[in-house]
N, C-alpha and C positions, 0 to 999 in steps of 0.2 A: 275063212270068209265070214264065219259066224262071229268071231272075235274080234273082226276088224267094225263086221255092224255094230256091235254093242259096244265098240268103245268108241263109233263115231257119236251114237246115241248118247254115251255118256257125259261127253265132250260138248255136243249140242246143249245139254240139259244145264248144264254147268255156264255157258255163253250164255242162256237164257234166264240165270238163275242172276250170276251177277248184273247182266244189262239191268235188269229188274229193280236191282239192288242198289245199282250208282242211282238211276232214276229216282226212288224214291227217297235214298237216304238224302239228299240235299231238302229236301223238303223238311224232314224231321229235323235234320242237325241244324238248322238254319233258323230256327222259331223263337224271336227272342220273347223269353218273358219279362215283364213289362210291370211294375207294380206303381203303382199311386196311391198317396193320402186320402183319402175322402175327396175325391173328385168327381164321385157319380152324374151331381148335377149339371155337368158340362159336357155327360158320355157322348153328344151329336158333334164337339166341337172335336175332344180326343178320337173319338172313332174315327172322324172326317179326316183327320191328320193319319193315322195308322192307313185307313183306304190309299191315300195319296200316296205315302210312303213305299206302301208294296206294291203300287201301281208304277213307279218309277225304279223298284228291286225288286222286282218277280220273284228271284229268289230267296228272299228274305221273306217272312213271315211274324205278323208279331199278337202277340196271346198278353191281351190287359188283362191285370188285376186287381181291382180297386179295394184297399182294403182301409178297415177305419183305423179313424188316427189315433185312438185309444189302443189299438193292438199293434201299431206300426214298429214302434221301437223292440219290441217282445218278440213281434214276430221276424222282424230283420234279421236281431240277433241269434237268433233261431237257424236262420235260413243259412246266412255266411258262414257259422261256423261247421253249417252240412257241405256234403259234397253233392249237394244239387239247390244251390242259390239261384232265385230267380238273375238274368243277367243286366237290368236295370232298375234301379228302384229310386222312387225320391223320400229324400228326409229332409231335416234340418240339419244345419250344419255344428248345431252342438252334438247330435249323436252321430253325425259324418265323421266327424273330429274323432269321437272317441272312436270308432272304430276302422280308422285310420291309423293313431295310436298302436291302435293293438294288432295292428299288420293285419286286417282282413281286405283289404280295397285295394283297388288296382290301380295304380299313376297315371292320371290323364295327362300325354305328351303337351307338354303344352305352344305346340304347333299348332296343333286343332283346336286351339280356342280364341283364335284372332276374333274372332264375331264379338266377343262379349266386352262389357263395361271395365278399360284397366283397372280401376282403382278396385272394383267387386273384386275382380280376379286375384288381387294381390291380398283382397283379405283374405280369403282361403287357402292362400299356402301356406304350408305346416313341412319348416325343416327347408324353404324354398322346393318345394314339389307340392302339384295339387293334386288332390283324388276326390273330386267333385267338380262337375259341373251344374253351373248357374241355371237355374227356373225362371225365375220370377223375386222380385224383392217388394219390399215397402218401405217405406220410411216419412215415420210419421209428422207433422205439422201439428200445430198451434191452432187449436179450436175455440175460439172465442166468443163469448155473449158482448156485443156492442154495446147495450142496455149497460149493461156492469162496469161496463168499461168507462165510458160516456159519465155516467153517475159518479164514478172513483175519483174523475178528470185526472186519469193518469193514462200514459202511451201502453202498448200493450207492450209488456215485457219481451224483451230478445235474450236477456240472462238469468240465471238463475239466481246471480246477485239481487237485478232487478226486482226478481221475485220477492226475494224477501224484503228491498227496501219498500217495496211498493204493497207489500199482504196488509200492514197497521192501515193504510187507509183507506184499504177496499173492504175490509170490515167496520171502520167506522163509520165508511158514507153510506155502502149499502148493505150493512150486516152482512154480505158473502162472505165465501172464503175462495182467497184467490186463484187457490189453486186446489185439486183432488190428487197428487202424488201416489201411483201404484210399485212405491219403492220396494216394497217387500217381495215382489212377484216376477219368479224367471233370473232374468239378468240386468234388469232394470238400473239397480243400482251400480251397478257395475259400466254399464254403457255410458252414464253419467257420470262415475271417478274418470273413463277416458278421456271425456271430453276435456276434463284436469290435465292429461297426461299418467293416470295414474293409472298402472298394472298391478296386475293380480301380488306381484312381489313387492308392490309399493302399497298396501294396504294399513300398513304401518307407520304412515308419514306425516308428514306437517302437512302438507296439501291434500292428503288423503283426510286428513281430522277437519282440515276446514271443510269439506263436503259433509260431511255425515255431520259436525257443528248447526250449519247454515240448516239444516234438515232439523235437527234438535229443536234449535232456536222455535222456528217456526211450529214444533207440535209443542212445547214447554207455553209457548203464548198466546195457546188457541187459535192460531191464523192460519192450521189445515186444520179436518176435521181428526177426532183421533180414531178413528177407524181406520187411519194412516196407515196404522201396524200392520194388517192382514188385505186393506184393499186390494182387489182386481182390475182390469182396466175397464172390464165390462160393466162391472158394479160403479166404479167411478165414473163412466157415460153417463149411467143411469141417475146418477147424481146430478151430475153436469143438465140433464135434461129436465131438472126439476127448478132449476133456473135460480138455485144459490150456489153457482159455480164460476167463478169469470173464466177459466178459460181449462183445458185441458188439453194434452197431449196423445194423439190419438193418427193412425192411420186414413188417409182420404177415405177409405173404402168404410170410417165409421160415420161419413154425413149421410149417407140412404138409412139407417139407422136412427140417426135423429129423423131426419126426414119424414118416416115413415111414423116414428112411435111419439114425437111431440116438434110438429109443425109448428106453433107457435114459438118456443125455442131456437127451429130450423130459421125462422124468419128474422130473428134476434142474431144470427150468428153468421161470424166472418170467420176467415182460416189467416194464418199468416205465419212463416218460417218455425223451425223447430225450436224451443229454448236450445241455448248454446254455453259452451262453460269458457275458458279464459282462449281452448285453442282455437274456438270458433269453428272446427268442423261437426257432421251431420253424424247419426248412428241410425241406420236401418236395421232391415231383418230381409232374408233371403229364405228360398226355398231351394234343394239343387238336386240333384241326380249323380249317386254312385254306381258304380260297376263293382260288384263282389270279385276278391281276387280269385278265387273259386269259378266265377263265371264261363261258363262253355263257348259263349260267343260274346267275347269283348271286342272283336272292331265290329261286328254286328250294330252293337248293343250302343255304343259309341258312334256310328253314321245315323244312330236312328236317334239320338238325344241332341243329335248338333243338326239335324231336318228339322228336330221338335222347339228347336230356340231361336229356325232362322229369322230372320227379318216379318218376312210374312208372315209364320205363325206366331210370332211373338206379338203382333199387331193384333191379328183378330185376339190375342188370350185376353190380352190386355180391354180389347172393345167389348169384352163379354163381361170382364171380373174386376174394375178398377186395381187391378196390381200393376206395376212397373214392370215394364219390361227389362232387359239383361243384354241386351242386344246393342251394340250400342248403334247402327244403322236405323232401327227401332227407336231409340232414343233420340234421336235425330229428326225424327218425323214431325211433321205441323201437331201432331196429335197432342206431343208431351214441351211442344214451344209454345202454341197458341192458346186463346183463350178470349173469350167473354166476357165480359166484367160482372154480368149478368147470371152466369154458370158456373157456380159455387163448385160445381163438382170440377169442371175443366181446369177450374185457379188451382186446387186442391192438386190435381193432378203434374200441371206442370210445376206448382212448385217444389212437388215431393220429387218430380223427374230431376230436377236441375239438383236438387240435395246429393243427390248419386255424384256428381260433381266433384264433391267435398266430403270426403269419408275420410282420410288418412288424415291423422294415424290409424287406421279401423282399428275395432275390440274383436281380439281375436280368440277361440276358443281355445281352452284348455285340456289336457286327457281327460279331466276326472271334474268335467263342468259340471257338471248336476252339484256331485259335491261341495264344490269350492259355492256354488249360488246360493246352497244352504246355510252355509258358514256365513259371507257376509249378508243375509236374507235375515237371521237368527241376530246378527251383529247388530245391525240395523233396529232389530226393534228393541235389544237390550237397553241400546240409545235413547229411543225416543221415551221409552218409558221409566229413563236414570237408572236401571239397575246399577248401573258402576261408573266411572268414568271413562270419557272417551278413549283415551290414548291406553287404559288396560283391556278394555275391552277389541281395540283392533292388535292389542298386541298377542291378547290370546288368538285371536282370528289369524294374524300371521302365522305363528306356529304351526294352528291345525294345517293351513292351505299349503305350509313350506313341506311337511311330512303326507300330502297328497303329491306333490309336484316331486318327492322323490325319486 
């Protein structure tokens, strides 16, 4: 009798040990972690979105981590090749790419990305599969001083042809220069050869020599400044707002910027479509969301990034941050059709939304991007400053990027 109570005791203990045990472990196993860029400033918008979230999946739990964007790529890298990766994180899509490449990310089905903008979506696949999902994008416009323009009596350029036919006479009538070109910086130059039609493997070409020509041309005859070589885009604003600039190429979310830091400028200036090259499509920039293949809770981590981009919250992100939405129900809204004539920022807006339109063929990233941007970034100013002639100088450039792409 004594042995039948201590093993019913035991048996008790054991029913009460796991009830315990299923109970809490969904709680634990279920907590996605959550990483973000430098997003602090918006923690009432992000937090409000995570509330909702587990308000609507109880069971689901989600732990932010906002980390800076100086450590992000460092730390990613870090994380995915551990066996404890945070289970969503946003990057950019050049360092998505490369570690895509290197087989660390998980294949987003692409059933579950009806919501977003086709043409976004098509630029992100790598091999036809994608492993990223879409954030938020930009895509920059044509910032112009009216003053400069007016005084030049020329249209405001839509080409980069124009460009250069048009630079001799905005420096003779109003000593500007017509343009501040941040070609050396990122991928710049490269989103530019697309507009040609020109890939990373056509660096080498006739079409490819007239782009980086046309760029020559222009610093060889003082019609950009020569600070050309190493400029940023920030530093090239700051140019542009000193009001010997006609116009520059810049993201809507850089007119609160003028705005704020030289009003007078602000008051001088209209926005109007991106320069464009022969195929007449747009080139933005995206932000997106991977899942590490590593990750513990991938549909987790994936119902909470396709909540974080739906229609609604892709509207308030958007009413907080001037960025574009990715959503294309979002895109659709009065928000990114309408407009003011009056409201510089709203023009700005819908015409960067409507650019989304027109991306294909997109510039799409490479495994060993960073690399390859150095190569033609280094190309570029060898150009402008004659160290050699154009066509040996991209034909070394092809070489290095053809023994990357091996």
């Amino acid at each position: 009798m004594n042995k039948i109570f201590k093993l019913i005791i035991l048996i008790t203990l054991v029913l009460i040990t796991t009830t315990f045990l299923f109970f809490k472990k969904p709680a634990e196993n279920n907590e996605v972690v959550f990483w973000t860029l430098q997003m602090s400033d918006f923690a009432p918008y992000i937090n409000g979105v995570i509330s909702e979230f587990e308000k609507e999946n109880p069971q689901i739990k989600i732990k932010w981590v906002d980390v800076p964007f100086s450590e992000g790529e460092k730390r990613t890298l870090a994380s995915v090749l551990s066996d404890t990766p945070p289970d969503l994180v946003n990057l950019n899509p050049d360092f998505s790419a490369t570690l895509a490449h290197k087989g660390t990310l998980y294949e987003i089905p692409k059933e579950n990305l009806s919501q977003f903008n086709k043409e976004i979506l098509k630029s992100l696949e790598i091999n036809n599969k994608i492993y990223s999902i879409p954030w938020y994008a930009t895509s920059a416009i044509t910032i112009f001083n009216k003053e400069v323009i007016k005084k030049s009596q020329i249209p405001v350029p839509k080409t980069y042809s124009q460009i250069a036919q048009y630079a001799p006479t905005v420096k003779v009538k109003t000593g500007a220069y017509i343009i501040f070109p941040n070609i050396t910086e990122n991928d710049t130059m490269l989103k530019i050869l697309n507009k040609y039609g020109v890939q990373t493997n056509q660096i080498n070409s006739e079409k490819s020599q007239e782009v980086f020509d046309l760029f020559s041309y222009l610093y060889a005859n003082n019609l950009i400044p020569k600070e050309t070589v190493t400029i940023t885009l920030q530093e090239a604003l700051e140019k542009y707002m000193s009001g010997n600039i006609a116009l520059i190429g810049a993201g809507a979310n850089f007119l609160n910027m003028i705005k704020e830091n030289a009003p007078s400028i602000y008051s001088k200036t209209d926005i109007a479509p991106q320069i464009s090259g022969t195929l007449g499509q747009n080139d933005f920039s995206l932000m997106n969301f991977v899942i590490p293949l590593k990750a513990k809770h991938k549909n987790e981590a994936l119902k909470f990034a396709l909540f974080l981009t739906n229609d609604k919250n892709q509207l308030e992100l958007a009413k907080l941050t001037n960025v574009l939405a990715v959503n294309q129900q979002t895109l659709n809204n009065d928000f990114y059709k309408k407009y003011n004539d009056k409201d510089l920022m709203a023009k700005a807006r819908v015409i960067s939304a409507s650019q989304l339109n027109k991306i294909e063929p997109a510039y799409k990233t490479q495994k060993s991007q960073k690399d390859i941007n150095n190569i033609v970034n280094s190309s570029v100013q060898e150009i402008l400053l004659g160290k050699n002639d154009t066509k040996q100088i991209l034909e070394k450039a092809q070489k290095e990027i053809n023994k990357l792409e091996k």
